[in-house]
BAFI-3210 file (N, C-alpha, C; in Angstrom, 3 decimals, decimal comma, padded with zeros to 6 digits):
// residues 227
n [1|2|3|4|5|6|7|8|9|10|11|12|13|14|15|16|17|18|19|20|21|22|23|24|25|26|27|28|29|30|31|32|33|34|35|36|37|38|39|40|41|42|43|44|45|46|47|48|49|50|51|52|53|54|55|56|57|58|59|60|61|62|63|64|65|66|67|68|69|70|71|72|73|74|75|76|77|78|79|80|81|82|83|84|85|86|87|88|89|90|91|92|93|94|95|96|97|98|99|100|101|102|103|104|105|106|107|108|109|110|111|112|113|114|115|116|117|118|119|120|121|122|123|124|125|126|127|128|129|130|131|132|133|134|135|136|137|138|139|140|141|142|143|144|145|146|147|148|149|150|151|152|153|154|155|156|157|158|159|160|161|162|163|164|165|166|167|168|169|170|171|172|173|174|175|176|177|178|179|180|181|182|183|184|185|186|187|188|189|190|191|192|193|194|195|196|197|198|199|200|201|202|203|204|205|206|207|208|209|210|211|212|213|214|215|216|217|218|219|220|221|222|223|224|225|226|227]
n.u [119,672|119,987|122,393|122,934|124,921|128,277|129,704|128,790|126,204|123,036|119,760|117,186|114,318|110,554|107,258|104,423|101,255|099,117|096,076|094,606|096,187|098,503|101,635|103,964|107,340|110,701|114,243|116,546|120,181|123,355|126,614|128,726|131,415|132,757|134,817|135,010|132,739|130,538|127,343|124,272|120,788|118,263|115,017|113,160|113,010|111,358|113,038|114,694|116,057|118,040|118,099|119,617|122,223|122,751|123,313|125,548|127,322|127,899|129,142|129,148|126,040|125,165|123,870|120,147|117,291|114,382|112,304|109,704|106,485|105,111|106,251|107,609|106,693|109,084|110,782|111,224|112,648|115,065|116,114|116,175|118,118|120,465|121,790|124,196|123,570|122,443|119,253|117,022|114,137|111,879|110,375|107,944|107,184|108,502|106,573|104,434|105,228|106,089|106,730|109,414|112,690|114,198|117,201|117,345|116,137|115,042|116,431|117,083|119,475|122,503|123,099|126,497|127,960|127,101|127,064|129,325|128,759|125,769|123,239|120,407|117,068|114,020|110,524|108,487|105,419|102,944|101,249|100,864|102,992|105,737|108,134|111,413|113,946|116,711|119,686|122,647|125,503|127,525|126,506|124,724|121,977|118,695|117,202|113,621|110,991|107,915|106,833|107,121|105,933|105,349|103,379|103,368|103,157|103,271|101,826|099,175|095,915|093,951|095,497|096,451|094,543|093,303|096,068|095,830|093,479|094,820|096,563|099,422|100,237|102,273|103,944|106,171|104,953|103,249|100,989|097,041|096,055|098,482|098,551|096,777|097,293|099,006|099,006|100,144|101,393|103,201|105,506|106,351|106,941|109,215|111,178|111,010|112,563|115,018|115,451|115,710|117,756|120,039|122,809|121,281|120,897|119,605|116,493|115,470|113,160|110,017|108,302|107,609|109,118|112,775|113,827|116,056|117,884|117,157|116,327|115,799|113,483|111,769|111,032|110,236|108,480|106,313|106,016|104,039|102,348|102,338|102,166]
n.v [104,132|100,187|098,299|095,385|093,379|093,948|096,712|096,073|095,641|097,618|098,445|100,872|101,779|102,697|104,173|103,486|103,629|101,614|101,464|102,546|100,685|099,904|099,298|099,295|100,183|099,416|100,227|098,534|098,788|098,409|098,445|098,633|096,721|096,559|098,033|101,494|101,134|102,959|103,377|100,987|101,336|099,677|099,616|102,910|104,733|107,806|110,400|112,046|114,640|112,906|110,478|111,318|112,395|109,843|108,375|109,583|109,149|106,493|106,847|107,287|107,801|105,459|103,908|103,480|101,438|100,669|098,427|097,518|097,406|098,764|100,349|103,381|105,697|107,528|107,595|109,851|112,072|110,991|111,645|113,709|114,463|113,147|113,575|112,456|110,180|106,864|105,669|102,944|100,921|098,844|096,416|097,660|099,916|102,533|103,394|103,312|105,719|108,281|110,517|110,374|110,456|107,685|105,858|103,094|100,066|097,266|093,368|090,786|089,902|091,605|095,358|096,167|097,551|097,073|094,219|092,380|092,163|091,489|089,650|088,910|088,792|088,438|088,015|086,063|085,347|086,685|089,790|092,255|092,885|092,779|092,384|092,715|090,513|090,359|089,093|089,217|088,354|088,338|088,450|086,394|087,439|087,454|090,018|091,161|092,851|092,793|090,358|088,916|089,355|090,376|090,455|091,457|090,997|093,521|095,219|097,420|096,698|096,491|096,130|093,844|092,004|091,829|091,243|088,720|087,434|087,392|085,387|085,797|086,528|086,761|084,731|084,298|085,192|085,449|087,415|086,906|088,758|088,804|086,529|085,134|086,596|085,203|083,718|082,490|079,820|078,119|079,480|081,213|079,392|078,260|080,718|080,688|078,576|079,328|081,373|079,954|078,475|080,275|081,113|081,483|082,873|084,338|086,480|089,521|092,298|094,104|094,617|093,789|091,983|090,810|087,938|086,254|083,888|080,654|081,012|079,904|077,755|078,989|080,778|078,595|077,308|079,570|079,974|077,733|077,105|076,893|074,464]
n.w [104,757|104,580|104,848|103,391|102,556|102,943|101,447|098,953|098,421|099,309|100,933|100,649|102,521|102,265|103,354|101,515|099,832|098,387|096,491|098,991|100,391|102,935|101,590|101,386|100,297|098,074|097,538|095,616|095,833|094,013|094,858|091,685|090,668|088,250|085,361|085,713|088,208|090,223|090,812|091,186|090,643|091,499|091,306|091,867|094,272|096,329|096,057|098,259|100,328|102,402|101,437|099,073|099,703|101,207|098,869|098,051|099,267|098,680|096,480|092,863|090,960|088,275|086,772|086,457|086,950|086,163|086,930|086,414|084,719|086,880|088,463|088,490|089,349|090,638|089,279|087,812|089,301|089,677|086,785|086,957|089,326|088,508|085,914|084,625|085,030|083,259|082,438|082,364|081,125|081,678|079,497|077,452|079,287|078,494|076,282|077,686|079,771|078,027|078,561|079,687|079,197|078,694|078,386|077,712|076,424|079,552|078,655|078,023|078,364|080,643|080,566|079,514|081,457|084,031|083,420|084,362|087,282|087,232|086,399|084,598|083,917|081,883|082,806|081,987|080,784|081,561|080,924|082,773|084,407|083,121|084,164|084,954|086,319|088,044|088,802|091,526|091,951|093,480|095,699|095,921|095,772|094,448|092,847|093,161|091,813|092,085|091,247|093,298|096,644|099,966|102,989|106,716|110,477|111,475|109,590|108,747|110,017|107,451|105,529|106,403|106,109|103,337|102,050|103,234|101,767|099,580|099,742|100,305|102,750|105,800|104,593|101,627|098,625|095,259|094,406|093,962|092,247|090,139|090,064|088,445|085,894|084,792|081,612|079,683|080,778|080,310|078,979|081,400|082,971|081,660|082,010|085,129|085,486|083,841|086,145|088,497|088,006|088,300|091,305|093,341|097,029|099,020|098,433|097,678|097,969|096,434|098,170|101,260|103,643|103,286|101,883|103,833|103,298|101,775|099,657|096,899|097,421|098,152|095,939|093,991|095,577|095,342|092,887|092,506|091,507|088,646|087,510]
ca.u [120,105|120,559|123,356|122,654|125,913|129,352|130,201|128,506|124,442|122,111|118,244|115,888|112,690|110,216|106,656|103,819|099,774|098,574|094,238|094,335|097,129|100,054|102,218|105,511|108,161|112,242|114,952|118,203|121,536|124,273|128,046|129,383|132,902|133,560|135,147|134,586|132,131|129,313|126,314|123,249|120,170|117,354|113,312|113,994|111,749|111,521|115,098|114,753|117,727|118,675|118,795|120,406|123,598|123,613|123,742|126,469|128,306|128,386|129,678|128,821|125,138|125,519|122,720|118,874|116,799|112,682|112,589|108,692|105,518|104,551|107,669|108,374|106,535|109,629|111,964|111,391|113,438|116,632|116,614|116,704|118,932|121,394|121,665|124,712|123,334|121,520|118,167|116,653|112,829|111,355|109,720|106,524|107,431|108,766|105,544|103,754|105,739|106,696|107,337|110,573|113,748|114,955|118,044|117,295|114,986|116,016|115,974|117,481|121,200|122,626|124,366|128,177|127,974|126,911|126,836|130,268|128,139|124,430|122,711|119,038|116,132|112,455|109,830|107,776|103,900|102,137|101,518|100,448|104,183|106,706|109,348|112,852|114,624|118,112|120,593|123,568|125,884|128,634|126,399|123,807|120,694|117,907|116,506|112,587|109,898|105,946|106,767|107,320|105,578|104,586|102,866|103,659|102,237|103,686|101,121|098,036|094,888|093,401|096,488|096,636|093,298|093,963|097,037|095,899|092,996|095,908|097,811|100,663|100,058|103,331|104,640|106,451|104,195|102,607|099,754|096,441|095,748|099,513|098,401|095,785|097,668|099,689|097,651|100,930|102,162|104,555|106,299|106,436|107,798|110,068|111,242|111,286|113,608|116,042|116,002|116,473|119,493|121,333|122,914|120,937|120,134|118,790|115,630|115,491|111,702|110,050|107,214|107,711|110,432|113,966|114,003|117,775|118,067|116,140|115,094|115,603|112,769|110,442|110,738|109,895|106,914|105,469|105,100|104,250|100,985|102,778|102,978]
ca.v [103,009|099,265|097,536|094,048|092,869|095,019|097,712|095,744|095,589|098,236|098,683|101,812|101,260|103,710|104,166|103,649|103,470|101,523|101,771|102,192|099,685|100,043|098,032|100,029|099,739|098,882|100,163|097,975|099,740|097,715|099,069|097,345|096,200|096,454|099,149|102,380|101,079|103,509|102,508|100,406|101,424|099,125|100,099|104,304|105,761|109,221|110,925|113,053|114,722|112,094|109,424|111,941|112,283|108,644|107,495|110,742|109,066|105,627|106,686|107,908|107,022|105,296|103,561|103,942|100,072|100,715|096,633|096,819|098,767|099,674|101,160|104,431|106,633|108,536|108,192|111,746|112,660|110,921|112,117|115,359|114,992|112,898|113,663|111,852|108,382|106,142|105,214|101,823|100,781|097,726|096,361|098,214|101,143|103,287|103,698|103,808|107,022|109,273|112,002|110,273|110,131|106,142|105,848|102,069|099,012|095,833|092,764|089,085|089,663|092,873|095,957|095,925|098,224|096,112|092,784|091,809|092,005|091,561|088,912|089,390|087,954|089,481|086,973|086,537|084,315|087,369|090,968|093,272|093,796|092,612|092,394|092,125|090,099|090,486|088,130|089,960|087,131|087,795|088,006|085,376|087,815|087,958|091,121|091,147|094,115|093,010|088,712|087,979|089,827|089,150|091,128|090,547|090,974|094,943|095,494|097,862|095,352|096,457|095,359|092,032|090,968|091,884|090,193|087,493|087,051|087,119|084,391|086,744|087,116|086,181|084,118|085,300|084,484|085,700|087,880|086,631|089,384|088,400|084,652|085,102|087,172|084,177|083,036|081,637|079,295|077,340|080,678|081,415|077,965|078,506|081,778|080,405|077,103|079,746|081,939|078,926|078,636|080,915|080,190|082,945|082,495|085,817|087,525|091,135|091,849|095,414|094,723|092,715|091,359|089,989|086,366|085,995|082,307|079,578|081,685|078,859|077,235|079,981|081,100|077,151|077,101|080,819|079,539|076,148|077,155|076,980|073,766]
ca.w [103,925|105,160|104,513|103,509|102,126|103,170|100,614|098,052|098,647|100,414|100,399|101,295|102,039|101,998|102,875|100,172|099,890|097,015|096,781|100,238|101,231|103,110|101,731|101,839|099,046|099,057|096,765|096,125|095,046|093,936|094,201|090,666|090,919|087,405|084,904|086,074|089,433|090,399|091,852|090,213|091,542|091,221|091,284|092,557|095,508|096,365|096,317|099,272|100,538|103,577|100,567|097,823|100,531|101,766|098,043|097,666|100,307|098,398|095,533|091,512|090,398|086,625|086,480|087,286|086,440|086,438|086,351|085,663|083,986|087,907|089,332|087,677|089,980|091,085|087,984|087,097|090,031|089,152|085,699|087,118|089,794|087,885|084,333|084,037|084,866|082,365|083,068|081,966|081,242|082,052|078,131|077,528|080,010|077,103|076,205|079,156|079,891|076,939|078,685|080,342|077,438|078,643|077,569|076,698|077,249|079,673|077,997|078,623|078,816|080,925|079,897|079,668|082,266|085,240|083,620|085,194|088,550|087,702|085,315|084,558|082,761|081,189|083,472|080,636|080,842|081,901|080,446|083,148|084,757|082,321|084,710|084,293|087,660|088,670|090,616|092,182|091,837|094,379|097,282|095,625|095,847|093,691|093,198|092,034|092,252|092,235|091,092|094,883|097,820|101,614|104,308|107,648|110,964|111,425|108,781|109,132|109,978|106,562|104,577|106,648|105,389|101,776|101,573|103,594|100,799|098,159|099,619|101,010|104,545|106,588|103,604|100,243|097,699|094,086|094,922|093,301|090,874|089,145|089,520|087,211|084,659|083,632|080,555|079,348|082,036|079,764|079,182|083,032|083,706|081,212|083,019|086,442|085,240|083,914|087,224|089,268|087,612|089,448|092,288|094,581|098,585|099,659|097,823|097,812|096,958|096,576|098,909|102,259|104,473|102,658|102,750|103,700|103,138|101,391|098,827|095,906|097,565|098,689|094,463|093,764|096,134|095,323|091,311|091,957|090,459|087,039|087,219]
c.u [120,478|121,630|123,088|123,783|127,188|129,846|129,897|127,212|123,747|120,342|117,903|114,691|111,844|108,452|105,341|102,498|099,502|097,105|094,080|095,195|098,522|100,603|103,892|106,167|109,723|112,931|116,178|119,624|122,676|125,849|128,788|130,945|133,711|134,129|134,479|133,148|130,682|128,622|124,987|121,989|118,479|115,830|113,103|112,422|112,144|112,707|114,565|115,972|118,766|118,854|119,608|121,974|123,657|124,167|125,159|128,225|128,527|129,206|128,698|126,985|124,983|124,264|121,280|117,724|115,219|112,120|110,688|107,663|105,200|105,356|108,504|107,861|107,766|110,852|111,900|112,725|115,082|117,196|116,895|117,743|120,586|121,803|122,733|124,634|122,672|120,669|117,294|115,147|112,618|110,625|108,197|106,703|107,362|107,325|104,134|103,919|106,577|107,426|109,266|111,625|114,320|115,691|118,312|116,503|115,875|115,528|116,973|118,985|121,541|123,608|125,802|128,402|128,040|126,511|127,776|129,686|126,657|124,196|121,061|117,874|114,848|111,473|108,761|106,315|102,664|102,362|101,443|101,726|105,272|107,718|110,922|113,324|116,046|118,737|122,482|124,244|127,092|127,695|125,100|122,812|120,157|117,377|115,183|112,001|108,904|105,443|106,423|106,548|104,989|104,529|103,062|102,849|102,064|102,705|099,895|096,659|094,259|094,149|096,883|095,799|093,330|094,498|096,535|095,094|094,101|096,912|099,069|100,962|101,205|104,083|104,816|105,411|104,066|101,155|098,247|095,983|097,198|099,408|097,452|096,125|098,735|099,349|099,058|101,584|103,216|105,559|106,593|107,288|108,808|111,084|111,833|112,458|114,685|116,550|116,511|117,695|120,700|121,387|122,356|120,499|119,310|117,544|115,452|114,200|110,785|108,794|107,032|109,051|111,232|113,761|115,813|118,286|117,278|115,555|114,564|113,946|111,469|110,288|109,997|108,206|105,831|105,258|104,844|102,598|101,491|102,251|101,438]
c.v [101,836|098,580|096,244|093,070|094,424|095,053|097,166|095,862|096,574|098,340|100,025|101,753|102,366|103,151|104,198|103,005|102,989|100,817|100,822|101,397|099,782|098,994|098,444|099,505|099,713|099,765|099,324|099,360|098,572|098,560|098,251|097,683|096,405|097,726|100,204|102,391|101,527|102,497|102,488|100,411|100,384|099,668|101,536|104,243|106,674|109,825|112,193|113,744|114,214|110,956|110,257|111,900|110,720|108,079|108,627|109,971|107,663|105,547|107,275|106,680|106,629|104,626|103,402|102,272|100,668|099,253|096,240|097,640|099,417|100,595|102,324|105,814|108,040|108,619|109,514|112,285|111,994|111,117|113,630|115,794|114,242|112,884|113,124|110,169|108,078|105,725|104,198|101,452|099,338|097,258|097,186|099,496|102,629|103,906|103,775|105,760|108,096|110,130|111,516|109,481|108,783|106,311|103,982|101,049|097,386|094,796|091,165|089,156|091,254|093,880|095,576|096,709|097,924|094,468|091,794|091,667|090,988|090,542|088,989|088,519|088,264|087,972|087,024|085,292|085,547|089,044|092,290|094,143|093,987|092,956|091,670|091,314|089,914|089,472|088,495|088,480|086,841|087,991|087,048|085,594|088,068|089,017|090,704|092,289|093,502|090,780|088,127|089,211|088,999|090,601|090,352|091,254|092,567|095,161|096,280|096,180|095,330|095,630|093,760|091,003|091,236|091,029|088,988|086,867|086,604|086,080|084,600|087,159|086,054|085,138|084,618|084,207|085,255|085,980|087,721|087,619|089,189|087,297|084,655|085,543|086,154|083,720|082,598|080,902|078,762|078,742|080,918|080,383|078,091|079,400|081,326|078,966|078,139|081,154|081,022|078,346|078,799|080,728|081,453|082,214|083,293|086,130|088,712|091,482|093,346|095,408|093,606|092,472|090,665|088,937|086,500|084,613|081,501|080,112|080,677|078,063|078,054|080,405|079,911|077,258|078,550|080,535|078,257|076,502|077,274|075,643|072,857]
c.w [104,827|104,519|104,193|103,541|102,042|102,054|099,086|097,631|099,927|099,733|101,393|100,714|102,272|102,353|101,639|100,439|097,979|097,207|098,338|101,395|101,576|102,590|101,598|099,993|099,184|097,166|096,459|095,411|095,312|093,623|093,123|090,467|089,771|086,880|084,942|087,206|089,148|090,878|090,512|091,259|090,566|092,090|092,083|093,243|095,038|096,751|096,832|099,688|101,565|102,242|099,525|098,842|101,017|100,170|097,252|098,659|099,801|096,873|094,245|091,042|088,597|086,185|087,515|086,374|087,413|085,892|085,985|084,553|085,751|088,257|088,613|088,257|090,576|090,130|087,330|087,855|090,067|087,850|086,099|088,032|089,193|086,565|083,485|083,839|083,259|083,437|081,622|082,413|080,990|080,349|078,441|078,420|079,639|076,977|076,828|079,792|079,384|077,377|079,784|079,173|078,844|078,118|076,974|077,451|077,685|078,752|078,865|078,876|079,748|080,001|080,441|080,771|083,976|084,711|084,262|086,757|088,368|086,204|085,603|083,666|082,801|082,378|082,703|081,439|081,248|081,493|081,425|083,239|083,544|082,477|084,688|086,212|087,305|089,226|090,589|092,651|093,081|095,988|097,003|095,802|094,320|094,156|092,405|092,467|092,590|091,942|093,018|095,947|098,920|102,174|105,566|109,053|111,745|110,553|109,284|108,996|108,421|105,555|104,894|106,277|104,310|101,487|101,805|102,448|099,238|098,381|100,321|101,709|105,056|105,393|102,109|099,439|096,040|094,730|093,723|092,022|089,981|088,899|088,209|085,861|084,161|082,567|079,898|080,574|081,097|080,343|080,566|083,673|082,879|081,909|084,210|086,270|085,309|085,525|088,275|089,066|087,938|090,700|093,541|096,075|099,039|098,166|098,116|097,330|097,527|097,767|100,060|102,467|103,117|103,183|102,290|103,435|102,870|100,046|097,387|096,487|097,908|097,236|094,085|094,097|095,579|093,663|091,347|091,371|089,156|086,703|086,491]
res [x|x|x|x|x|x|x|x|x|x|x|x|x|x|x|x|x|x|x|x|x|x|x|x|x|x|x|x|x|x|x|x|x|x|x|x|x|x|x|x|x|x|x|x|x|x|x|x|x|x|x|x|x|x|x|x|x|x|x|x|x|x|x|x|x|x|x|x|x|x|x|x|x|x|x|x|x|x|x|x|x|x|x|x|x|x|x|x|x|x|x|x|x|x|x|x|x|x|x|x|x|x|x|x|x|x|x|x|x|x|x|x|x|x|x|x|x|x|x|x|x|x|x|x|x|x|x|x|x|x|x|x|x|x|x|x|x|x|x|x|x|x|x|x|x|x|x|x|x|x|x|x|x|x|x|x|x|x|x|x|x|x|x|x|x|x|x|x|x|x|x|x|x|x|x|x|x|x|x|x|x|x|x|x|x|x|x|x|x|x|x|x|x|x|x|x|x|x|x|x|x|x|x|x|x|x|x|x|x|x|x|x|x|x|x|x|x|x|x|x|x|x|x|x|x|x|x]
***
């Protein structure tokens, strides 16, 4: 587990092959401050037993956030190893994956649970993901999954020419097969007005380097194709 922000923000990242491409993947976990705490785990990897004891060692898991339709590959394994959390589906998810009981779908405001920490919002103009984004307000990170990625130069050569075709080589961007699935841009610009909103610096982003600073403007520039 990294620490990003003391006793408040950590990420594990995790290898991952998608058709063919390294492109690795990140978890966040948020310790929430409010009534009754626990930990808020955003987009789950594989719960091995070096992450089942570090996240044993931060405290009670209460909630489990699958923020899109991609990212549910390893939610089996925290319904089974925590059966007292709640676990939360991205819209459309639900029915993507029957065989996993959700105990409810995100939507535009958070639960009471972690909304004293975490404010959220559906990123609506496009159907494939139908991702919810996060912003972790006391250390001013956005969290996103699959909206924002970058490859960098640690990258296998195959995945550097990929990305680089998608736009996403060494800079955070919107990878061209999600550019295209906007067919509502209003909606999207809509969306991106109200995430700019918040007052975030850091991005937290499931695929590629954290931008620790600037991020208001690296979100700006990576949809200025809305515009």
């Amino acid at each position: 587990m990294k620490e990003l922000v003391a006793d408040r923000l950590w990420t594990r990242e995790m290898p991952l092959s998608f058709f063919g491409l390294k492109v690795g993947t990140r978890m966040s976990v948020v310790r929430l401050s409010g009534e009754g705490g626990g930990l808020w785990l955003h987009s789950p990897v594989a719960l091995d037993r070096r992450l089942r004891e570090a996240l044993e060692e931060l405290g009670r898991v209460r909630f489990v956030v699958c923020p899109n339709r991609g990212h549910h590959m390893f939610a089996g394994q925290y319904f089974a190893a925590y059966p007292d959390a709640s676990v939360f589906a991205a819209p459309g998810l639900s029915e993507k994956r029957p065989d996993l009981p959700f105990d409810g779908v995100l939507g535009d405001e958070p639960e009471p649970g972690w909304g004293q920490d975490l404010e959220q919002a559906i990123f609506r103009g496009e159907r494939l993901l139908r991702e919810v984004v996060f912003y972790h307000q006391e250390s001013r990170t956005l969290i996103v999954t699959d909206l924002v990625q970058s490859a960098d130069s640690g990258s296998p050569l195959l995945t550097r020419l990929v990305m680089r075709l998608m736009g996403i080589y060494e800079r955070p961007g919107v990878p061209l097969h999600i550019r295209v699935g906007f067919r509502d841009k209003a909606a999207g610009r809509a969306s991106l007005e109200r995430v700019l909103c918040w007052d975030f610096d850091r991005i937290v982003l499931a695929h590629g380097l954290v931008v620790e600073t600037g991020g208001k403007a690296v979100l700006r520039e990576a949809y200025s194709f809305l515009s």
